[in-house]
N, CA, C and O of each residue as an XYZ file, in Angstrom:
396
protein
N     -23.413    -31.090      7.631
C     -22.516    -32.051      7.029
C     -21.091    -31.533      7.170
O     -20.498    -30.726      6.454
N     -20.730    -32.100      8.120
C     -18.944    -31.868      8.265
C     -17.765    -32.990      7.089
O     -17.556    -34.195      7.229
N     -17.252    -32.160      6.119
C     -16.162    -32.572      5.229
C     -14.726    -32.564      5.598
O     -14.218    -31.468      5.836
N     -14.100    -33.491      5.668
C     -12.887    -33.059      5.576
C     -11.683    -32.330      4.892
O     -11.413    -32.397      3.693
N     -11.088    -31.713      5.722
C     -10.308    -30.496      4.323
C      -9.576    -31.407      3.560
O      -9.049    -32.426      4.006
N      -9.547    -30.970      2.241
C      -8.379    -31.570      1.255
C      -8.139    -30.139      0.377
O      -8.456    -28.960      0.535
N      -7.510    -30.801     -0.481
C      -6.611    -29.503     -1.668
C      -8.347    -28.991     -2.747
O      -8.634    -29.116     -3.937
N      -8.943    -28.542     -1.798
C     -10.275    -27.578     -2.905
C     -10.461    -26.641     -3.162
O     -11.583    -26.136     -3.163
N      -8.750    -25.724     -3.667
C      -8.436    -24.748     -4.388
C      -7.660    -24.853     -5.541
O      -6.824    -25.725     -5.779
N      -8.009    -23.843     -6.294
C      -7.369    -24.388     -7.390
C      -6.493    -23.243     -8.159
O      -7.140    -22.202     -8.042
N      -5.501    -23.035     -8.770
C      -4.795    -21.857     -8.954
C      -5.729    -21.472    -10.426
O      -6.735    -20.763    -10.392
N      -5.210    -22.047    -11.599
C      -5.967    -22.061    -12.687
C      -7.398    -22.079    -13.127
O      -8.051    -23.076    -12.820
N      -7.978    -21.128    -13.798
C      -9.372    -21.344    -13.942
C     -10.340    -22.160    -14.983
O     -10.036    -22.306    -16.167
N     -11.119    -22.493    -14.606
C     -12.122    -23.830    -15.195
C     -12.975    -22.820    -15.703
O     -13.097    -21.680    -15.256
N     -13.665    -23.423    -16.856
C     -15.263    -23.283    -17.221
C     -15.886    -23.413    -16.675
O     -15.719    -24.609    -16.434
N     -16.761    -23.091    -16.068
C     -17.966    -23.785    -15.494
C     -19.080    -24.078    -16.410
O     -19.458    -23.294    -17.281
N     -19.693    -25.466    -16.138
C     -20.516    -25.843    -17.044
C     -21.949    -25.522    -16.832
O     -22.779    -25.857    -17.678
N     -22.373    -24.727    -15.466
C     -23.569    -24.316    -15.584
C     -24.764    -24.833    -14.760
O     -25.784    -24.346    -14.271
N     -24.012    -26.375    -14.845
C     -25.392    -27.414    -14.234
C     -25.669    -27.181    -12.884
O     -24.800    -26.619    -12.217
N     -26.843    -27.547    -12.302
C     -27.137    -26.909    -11.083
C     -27.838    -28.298    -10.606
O     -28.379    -28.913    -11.526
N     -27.932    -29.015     -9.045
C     -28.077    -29.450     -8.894
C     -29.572    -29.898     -8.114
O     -29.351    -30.166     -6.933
N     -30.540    -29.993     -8.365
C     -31.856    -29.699     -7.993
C     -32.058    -30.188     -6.339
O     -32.629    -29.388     -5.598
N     -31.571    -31.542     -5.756
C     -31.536    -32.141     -5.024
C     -30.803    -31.799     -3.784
O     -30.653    -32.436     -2.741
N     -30.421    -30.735     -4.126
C     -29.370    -30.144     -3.033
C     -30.043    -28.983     -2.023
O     -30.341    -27.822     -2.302
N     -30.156    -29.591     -0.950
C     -31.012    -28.672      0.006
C     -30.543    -26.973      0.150
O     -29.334    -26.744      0.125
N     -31.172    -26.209      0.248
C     -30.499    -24.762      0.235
C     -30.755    -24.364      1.881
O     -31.653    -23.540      2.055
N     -29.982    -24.921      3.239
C     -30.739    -24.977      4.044
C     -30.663    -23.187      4.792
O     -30.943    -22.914      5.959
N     -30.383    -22.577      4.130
C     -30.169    -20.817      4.511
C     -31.837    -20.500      4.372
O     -32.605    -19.939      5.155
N     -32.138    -21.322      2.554
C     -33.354    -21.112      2.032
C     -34.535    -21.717      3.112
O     -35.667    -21.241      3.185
N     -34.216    -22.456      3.644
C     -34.910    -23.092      4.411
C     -35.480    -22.585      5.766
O     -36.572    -22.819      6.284
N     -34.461    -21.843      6.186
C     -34.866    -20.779      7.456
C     -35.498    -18.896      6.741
O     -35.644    -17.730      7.107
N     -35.622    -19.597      5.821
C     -36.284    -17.592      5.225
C     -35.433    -16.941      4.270
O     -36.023    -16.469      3.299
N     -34.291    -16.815      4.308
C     -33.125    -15.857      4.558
C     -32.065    -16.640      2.797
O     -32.049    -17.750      2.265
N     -31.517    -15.588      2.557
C     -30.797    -15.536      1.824
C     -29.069    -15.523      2.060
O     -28.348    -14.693      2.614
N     -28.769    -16.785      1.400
C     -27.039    -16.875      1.802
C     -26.319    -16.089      1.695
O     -26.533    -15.554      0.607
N     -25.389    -15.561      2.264
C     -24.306    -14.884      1.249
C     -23.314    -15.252      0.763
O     -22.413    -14.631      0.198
N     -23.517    -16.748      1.064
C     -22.154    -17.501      0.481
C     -22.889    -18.936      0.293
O     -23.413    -19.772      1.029
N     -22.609    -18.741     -1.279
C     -23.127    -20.375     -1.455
C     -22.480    -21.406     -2.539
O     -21.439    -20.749     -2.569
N     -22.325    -22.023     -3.074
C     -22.077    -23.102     -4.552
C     -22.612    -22.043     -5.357
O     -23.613    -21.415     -5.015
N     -21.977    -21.823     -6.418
C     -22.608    -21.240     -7.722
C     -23.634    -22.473     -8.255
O     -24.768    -22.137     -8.596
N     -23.312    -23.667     -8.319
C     -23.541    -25.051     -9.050
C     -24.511    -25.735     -8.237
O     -25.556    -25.979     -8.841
N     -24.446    -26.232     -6.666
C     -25.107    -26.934     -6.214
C     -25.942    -25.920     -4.927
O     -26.807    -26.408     -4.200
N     -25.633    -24.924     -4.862
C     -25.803    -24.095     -3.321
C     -25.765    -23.955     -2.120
O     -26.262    -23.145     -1.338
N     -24.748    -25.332     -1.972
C     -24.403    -25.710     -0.876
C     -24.022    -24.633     -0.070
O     -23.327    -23.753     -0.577
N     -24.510    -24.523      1.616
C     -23.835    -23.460      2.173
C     -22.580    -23.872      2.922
O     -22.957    -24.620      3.825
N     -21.420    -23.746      2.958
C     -20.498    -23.758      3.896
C     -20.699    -23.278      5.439
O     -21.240    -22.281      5.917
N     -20.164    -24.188      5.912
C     -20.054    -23.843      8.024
C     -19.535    -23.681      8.345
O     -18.565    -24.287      7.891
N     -19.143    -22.668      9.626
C     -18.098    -22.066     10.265
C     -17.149    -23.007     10.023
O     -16.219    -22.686      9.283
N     -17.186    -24.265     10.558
C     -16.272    -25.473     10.807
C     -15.959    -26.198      9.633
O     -15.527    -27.320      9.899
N     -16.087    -25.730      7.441
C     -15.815    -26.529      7.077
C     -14.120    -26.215      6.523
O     -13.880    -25.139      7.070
N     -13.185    -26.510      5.934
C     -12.029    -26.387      6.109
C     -11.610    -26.799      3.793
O     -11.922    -27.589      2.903
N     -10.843    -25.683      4.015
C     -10.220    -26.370      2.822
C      -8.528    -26.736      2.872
O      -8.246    -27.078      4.021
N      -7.864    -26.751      2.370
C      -6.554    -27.257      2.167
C      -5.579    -26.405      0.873
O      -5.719    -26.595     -0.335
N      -4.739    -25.591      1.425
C      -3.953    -24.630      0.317
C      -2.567    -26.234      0.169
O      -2.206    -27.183      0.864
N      -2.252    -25.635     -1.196
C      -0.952    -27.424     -1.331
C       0.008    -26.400     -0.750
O       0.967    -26.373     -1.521
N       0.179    -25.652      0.123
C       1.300    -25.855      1.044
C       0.942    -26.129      2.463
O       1.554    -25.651      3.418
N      -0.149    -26.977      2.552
C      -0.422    -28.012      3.601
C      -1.373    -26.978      4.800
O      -1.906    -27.531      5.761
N      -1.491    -25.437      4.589
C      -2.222    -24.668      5.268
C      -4.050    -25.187      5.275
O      -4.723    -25.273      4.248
N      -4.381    -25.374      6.188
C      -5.901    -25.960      6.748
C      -6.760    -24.305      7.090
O      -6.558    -23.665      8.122
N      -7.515    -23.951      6.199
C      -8.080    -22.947      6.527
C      -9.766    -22.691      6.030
O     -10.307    -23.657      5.493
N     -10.716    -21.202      6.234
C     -11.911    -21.599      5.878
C     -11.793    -20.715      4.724
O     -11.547    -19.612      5.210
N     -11.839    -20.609      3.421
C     -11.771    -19.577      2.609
C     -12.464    -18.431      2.200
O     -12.357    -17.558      1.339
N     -13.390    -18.813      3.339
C     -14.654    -17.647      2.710
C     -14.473    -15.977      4.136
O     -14.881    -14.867      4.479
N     -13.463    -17.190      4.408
C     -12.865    -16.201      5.798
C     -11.868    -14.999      5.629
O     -11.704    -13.964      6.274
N     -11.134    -15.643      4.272
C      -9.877    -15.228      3.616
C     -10.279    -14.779      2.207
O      -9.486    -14.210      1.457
N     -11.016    -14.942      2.018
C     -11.463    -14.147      0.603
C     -10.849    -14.799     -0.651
O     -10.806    -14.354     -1.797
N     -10.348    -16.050     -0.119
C      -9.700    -17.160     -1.242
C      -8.247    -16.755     -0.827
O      -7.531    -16.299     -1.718
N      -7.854    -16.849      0.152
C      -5.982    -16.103      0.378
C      -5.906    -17.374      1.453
O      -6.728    -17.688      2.314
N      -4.838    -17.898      1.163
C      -4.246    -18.666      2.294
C      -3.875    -17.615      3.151
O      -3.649    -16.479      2.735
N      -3.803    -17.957      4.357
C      -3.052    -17.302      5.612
C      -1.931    -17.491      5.684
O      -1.188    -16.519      5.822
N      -1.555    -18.416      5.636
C       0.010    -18.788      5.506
C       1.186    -18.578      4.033
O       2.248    -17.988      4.230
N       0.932    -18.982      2.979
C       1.563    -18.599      2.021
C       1.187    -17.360      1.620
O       2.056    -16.537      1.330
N       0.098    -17.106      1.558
C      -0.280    -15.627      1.168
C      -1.098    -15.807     -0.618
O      -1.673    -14.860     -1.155
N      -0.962    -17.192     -1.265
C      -1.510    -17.124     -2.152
C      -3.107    -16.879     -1.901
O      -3.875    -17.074     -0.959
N      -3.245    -16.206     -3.594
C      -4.685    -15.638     -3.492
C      -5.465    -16.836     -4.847
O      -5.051    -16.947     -6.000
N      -6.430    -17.448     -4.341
C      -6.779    -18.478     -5.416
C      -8.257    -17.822     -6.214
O      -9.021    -16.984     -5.737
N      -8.341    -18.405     -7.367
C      -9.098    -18.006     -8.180
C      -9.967    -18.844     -8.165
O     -10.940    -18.443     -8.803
N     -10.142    -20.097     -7.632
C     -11.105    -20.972     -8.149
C     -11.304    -21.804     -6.537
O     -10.424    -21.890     -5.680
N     -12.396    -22.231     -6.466
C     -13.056    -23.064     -5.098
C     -13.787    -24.314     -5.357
O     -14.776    -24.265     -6.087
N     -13.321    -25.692     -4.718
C     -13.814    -26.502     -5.225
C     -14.943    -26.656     -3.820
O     -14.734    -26.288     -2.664
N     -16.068    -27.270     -4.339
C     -17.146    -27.197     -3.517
C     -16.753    -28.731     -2.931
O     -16.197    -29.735     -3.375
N     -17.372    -28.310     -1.680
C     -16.666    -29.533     -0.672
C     -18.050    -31.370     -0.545
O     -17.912    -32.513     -0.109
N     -19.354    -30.471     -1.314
C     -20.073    -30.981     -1.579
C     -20.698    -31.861     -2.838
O     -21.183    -32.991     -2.776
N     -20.521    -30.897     -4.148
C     -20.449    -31.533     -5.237
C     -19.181    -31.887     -5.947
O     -19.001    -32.552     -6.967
N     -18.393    -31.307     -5.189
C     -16.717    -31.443     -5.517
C     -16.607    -31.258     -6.927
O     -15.992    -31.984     -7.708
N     -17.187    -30.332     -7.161
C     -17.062    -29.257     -8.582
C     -16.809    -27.872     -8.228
O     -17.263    -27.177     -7.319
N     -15.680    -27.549     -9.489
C     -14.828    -26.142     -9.336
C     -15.693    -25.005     -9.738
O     -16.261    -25.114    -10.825
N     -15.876    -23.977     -9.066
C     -15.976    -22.805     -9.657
C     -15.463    -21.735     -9.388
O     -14.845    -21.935     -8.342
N     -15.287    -20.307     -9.808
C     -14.608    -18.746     -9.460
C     -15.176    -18.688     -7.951
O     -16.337    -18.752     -7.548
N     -14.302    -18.584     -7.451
C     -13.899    -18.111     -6.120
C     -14.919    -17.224     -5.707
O     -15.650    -17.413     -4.735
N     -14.957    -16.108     -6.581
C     -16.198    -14.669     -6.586
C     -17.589    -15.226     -6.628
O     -18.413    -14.746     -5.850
N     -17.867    -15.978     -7.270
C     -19.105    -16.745     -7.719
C     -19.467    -17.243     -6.402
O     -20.696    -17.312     -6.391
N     -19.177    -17.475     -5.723
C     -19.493    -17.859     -4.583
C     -20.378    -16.526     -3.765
O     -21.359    -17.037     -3.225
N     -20.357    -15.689     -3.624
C     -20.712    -14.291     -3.392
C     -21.849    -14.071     -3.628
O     -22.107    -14.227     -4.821
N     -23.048    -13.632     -2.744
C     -24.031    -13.320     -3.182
C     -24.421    -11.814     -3.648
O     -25.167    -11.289     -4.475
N     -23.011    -11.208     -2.128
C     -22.467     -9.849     -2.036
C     -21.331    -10.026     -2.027
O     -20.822    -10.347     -0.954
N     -20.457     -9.881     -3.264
C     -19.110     -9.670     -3.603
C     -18.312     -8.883     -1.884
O     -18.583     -7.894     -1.203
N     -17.351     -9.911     -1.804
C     -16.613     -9.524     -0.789
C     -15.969     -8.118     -0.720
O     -15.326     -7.901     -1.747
N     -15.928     -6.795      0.423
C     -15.296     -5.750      0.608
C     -14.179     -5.663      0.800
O     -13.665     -4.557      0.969
């Protein structure tokens, strides 16, 4: 499923409410193997090719950048999932916390 990038970072941090989405294919889970990058919420996996949007108009993949735009240099705390288009910690995403 290819998304288009929009603004699905977020500076400020949210609650997360926890809910998890049953219906949502885990397709990493599906070949054996365990993600290392997924939705805290729904488990969606991200693809080389999906793209988010920093609001100074930078088009990038964040899991590439560790939540850092390339261009401004901001470092974001929060990731909106491009799938359930619900926010969560940036880190949370991590199955193995980034080095």
């Amino acid at each position: 499923m290819h998304v288009e990038p929009r603004h699905a970072l977020k500076e400020s941090p949210l609650e997360p409410d926890g809910e998890r989405d049953a219906d949502v294919d885990d397709e990493a889970g599906d070949r054996g193997e365990e993600p290392r990058i997924r939705c805290p919420r729904c488990r969606w996996v991200p693809r080389r090719g999906d793209a988010w949007m920093c609001y100074c108009g930078c088009e990038f993949h964040t899991f590439e950048t560790a939540g850092r735009c390339p261009d401004c240099g901001f470092q974001y705390r929060e990731t909106m999932c491009l799938a359930c288009e619900r926010w969560s910690p940036h880190l949370a995403w991590y199955t193995d916390p980034p080095r």
